[in-house]
Wavefront OBJ file of the C-alpha trace (Angstrom):
o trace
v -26.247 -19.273 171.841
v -25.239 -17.663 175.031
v -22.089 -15.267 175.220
v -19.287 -17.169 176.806
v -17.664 -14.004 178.167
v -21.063 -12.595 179.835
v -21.366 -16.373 181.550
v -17.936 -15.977 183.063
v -18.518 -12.749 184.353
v -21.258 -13.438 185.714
v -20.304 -16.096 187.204
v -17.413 -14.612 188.913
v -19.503 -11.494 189.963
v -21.282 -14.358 192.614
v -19.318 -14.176 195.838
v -19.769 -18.108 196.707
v -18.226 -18.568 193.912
v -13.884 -19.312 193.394
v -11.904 -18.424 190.929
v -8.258 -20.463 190.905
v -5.384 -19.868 187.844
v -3.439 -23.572 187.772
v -1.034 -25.245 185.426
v -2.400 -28.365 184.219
v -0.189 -31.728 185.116
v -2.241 -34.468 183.456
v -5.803 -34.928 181.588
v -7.669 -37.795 181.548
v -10.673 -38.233 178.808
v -13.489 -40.435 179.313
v -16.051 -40.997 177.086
v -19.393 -40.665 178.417
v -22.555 -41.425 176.739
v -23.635 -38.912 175.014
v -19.809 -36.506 176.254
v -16.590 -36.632 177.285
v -15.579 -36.182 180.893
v -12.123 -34.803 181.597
v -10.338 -34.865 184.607
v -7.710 -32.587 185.074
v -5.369 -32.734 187.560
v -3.645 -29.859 188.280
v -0.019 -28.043 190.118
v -2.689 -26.795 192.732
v -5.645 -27.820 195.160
v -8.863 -25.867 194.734
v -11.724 -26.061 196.294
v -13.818 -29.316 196.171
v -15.773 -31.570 198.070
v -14.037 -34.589 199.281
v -16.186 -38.491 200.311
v -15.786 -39.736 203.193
v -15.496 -43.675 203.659
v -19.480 -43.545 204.442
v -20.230 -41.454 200.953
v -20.055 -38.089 202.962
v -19.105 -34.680 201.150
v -17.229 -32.917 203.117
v -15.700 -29.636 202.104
v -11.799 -29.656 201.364
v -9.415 -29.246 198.743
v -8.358 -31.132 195.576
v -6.432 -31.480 192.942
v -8.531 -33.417 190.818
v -11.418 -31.341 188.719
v -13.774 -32.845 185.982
v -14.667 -30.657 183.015
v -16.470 -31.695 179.973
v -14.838 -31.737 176.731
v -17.451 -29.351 175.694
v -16.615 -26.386 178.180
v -12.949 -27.040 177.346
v -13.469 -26.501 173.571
v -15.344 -23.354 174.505
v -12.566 -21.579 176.472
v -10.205 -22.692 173.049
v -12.744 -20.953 170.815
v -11.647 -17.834 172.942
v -7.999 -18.225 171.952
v -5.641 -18.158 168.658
v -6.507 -22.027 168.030
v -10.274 -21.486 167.939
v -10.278 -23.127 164.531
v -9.210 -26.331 166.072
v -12.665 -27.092 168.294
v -14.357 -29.185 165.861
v -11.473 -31.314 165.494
v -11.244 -31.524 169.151
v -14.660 -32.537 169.458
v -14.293 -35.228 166.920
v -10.940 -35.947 168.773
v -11.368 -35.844 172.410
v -8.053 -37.450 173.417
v -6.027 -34.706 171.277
v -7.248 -32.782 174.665
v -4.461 -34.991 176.141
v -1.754 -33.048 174.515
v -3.525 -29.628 173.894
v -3.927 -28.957 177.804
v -0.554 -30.691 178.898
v 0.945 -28.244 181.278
v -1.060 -25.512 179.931
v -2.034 -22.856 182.400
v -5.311 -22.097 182.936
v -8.253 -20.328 184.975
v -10.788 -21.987 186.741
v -14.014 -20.927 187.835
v -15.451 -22.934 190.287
v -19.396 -22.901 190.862
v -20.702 -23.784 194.547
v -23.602 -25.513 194.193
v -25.838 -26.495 197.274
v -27.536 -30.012 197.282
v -30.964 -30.053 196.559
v -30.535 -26.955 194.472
v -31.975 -27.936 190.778
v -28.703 -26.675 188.302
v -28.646 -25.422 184.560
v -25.631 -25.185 183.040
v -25.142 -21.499 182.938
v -23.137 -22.172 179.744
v -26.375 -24.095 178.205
v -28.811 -22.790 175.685
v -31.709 -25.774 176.526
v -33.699 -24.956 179.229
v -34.813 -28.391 179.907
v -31.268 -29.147 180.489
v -31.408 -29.232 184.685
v -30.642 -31.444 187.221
v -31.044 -31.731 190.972
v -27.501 -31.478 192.765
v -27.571 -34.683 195.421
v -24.644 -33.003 197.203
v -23.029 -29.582 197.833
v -20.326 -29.264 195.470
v -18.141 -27.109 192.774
v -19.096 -27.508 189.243
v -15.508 -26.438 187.799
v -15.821 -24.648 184.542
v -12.408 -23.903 182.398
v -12.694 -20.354 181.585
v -9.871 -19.013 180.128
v -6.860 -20.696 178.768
v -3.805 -19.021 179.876
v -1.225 -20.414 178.096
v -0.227 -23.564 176.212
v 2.659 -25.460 176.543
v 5.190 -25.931 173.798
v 3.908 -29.466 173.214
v 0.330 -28.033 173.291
v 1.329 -25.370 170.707
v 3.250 -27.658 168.533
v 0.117 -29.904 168.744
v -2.142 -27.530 168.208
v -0.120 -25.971 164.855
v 0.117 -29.542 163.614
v -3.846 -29.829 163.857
v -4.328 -26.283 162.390
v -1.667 -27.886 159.207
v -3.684 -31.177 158.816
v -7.284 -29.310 158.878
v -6.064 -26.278 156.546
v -3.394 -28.281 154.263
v -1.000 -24.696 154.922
v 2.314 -25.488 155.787
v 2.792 -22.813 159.124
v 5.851 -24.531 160.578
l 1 2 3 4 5 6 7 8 9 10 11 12 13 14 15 16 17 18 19 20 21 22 23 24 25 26 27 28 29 30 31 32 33 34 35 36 37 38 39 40 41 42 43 44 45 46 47 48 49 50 51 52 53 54 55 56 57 58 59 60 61 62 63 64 65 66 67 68 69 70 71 72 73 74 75 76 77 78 79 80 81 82 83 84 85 86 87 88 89 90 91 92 93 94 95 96 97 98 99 100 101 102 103 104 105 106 107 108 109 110 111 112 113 114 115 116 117 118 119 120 121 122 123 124 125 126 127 128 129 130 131 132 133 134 135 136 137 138 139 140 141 142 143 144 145 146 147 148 149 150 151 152 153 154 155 156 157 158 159 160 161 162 163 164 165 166 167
C-alpha cells in the first residue's frame, strides 16, 4: 500500500500541478460499475477543462469536480473519523451528509492527452489508462473541516458501528 501523505506531497511538489482549499456545497454519488463517482460541487471554481458544443476541451474554470468514493474515504482515514471508511464504502451515499459543507483541499493533477495515467494513489500497476484529453484529475487530499451535520453524522455512524453511546 502506498503512503497517502508521500502521494500528496509529491504531487504538490509538481509545478503543473494546483492546489485549491473549497467548502463543499453539494455531493452527488453515482454508482459506477465496479466504484462510485462523486461530484462535488463546490463555493469555488478551480481549474478544469470545460467542452465546447463540438466536444472541445478547452481550459477554464469550474465548479464541478468528480472524485471517487475511494480517494474520498482515503483523505477520512487521515482524520478523527478514520474508523468510519468501511462503512462509507459499504455506504456511499452517507458521503452525502459527511462532506456537506465540509471544507476541504484539493489537489488537482494536469494531465496531458495522450499521456498514459496511473493513479498515483494506486498500488496495481496494470491499473493505467490513456488520457483522450488534457485535463485535471482532482484528488481530495485533506479534509479540512466537517460541518456540524457532517460531525453529527459522522458520531452517529461511529455509535451504530461501536454500540458506545458518545453523544
Amino acid at each position: 500500500m502506498k503512503d497517502f501523505k508521500k502521494v500528496i506531497n509529491d504531487l504538490k511538489a509538481v509545478k503543473a500541478n494546483n492546489v485549491a482549499i473549497a467548502h463543499v456545497r453539494n455531493v452527488n454519488v453515482t454508482d459506477m460499475t465496479t466504484w462510485q463517482r462523486v461530484a462535488l460541487t463546490l463555493d469555488v471554481p478551480v481549474k478544469g477543462y470545460i467542452a465546447d458544443d463540438e466536444g472541445n476541451y478547452k481550459e477554464g474554470e469550474t465548479n464541478i469536480i468528480f472524485v471517487s468514493s475511494f480517494s474520498l474515504i482515503s483523505a477520512l482515514r487521515e482524520t478523527e473519523y478514520a474508523c468510519i471508511g468501511d462503512y462509507l464504502r459499504d455506504n456511499p451515499n452517507a458521503i452525502k451528509a459527511i462532506l456537506s459543507r465540509a471544507k476541504i483541499e484539493i489537489v488537482q493533477e494536469a494531465v496531458a492527452e495522450g499521456q498514459e495515467y496511473h493513479n498515483p494513489f494506486s498500488s496495481n500497476v496494470d491499473n493505467t489508462s490513456v488520457v483522450e484529453h488534457n485535463s485535471y484529475y482532482n484528488h481530495v487530499t485533506q479534509i479540512l473541516e466537517f460541518s456540524k451535520i457532517g460531525e453529527a453524522v459522522a458520531l452517529g455512524i461511529v455509535e451504530q458501528i461501536t454500540g458506545v453511546k458518545i453523544r
